[in-house]
Every structure is written in C-alpha cells, then in structure tokens.
Backbone bond lengths (Angstrom), bond angles and torsions (degrees), N, CA, C in turn:
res aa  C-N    CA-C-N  psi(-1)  N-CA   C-N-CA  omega(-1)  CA-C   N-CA-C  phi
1 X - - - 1.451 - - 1.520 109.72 -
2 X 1.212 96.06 151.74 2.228 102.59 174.45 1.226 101.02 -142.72
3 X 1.310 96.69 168.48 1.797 121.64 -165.95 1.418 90.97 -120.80
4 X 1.392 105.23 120.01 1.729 118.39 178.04 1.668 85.66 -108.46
5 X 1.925 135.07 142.43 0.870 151.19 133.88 1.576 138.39 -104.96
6 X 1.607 109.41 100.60 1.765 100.18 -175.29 1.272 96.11 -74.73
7 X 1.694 100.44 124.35 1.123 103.88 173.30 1.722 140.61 -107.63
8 X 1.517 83.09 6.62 1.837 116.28 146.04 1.681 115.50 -39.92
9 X 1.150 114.07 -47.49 1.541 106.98 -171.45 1.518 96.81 -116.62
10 X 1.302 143.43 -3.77 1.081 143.68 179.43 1.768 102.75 -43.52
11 X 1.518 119.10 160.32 1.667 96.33 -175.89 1.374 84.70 -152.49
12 X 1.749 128.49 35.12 1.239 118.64 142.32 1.819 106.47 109.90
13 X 1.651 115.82 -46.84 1.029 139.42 -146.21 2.259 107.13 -31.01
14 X 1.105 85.64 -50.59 1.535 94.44 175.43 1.970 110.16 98.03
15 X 1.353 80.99 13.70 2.139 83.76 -174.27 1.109 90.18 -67.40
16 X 1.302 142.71 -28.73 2.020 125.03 -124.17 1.867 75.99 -102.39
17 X 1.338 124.03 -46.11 1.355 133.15 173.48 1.544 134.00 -42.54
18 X 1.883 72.84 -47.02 1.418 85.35 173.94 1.611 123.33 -69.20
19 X 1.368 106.93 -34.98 1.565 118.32 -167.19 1.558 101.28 -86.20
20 X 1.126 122.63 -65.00 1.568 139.03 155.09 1.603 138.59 -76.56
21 X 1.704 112.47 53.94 0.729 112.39 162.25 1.638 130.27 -27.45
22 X 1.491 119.42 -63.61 1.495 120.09 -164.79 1.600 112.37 -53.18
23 X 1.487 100.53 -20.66 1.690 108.28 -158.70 1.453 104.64 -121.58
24 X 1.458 137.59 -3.46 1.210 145.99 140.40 1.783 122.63 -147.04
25 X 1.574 79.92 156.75 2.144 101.68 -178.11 1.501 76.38 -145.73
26 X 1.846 81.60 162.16 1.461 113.32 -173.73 2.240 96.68 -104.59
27 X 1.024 104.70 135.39 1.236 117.13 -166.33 1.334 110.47 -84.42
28 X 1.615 128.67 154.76 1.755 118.12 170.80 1.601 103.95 -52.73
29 X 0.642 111.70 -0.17 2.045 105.84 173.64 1.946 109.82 -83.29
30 X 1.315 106.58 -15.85 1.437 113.65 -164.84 1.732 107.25 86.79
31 X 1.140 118.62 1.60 1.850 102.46 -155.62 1.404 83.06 -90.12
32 X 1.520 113.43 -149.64 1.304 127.02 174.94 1.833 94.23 -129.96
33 X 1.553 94.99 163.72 1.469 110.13 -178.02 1.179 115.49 177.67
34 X 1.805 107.26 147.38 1.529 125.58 -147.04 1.829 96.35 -80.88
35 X 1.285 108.16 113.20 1.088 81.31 -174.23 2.040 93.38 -122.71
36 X 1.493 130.04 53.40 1.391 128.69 -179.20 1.951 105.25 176.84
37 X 0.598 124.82 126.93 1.152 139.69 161.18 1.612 125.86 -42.01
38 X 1.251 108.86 115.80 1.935 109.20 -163.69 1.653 92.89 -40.31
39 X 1.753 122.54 166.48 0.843 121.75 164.16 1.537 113.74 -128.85
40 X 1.338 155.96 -157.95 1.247 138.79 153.48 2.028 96.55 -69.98
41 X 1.249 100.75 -55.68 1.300 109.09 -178.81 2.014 121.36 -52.82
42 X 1.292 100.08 -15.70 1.570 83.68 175.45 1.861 93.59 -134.76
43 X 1.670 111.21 28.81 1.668 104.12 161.52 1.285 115.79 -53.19
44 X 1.428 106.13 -43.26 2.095 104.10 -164.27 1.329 104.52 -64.63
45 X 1.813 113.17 -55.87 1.323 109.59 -176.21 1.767 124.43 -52.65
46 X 1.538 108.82 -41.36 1.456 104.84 173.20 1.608 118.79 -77.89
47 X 1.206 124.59 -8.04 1.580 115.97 157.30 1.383 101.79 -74.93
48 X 1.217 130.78 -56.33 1.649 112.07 -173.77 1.524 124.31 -68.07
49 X 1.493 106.01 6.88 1.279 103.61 172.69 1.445 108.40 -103.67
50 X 1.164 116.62 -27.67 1.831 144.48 143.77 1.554 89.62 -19.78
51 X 0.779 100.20 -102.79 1.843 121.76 -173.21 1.379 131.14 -38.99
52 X 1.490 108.56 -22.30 1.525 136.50 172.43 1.476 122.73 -107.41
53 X 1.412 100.04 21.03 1.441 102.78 178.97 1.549 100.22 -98.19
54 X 1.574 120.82 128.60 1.276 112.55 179.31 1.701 125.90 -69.45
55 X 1.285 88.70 -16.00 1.870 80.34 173.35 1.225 108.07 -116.68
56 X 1.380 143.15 19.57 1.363 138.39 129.44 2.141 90.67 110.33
57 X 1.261 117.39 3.86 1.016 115.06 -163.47 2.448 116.89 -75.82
58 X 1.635 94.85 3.32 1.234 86.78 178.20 1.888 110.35 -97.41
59 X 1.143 115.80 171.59 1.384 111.06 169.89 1.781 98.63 -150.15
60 X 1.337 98.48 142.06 1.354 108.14 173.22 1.738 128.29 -107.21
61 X 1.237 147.17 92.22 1.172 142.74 -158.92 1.469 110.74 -116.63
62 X 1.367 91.53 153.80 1.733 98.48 -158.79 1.581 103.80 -84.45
C-alpha cells in the first residue's frame, strides 16, 4: 500500500503526522508529505490519518 498526498489543498494541519508518523512529516514548506511506505504494521494508523484529514486531501492505494 502507498500514501498519495495532493498537496495543492493540503492546509498544513500536522494530524496525518501526528497520527502516522512512519508514513507522514510535515516538510520545511509547512505542507505534509509521504515520507515511508504503508506497512502491515502502520495500515490502521495511516487510514485514520486518511480519514482525519480535514480537507480530504490524502488517498491510500493498495
């Protein structure tokens, strides 16, 4: 699995980081960005950071 982020509408917030460290950080730009590859071990956390992003801007694909 991977973490696709548009980071056009991204608005900085730092949840996806916060919840899913292994599979996102927020970049010197302020945005957010994929910076690890889904694992079995951090699937749950990066869907709920998926899902808890307020502007809907992450996507997760298998």
């Amino acid at each position: 699995m991977k973490a696709i982020i548009d980071r056009s509408g991204c608005i900085g917030c730092g949840l996806c980081a916060d919840i899913c460290p292994e599979v996102f950080q927020m970049a010197e730009d302020g945005l957010a960005e994929v910076v690890g590859e889904i694992t079995p071990e951090s699937e749950a956390a990066a869907q709920e950071a998926a899902e808890s992003c307020p502007v809907s801007v992450i996507t997760i694909e298998p």
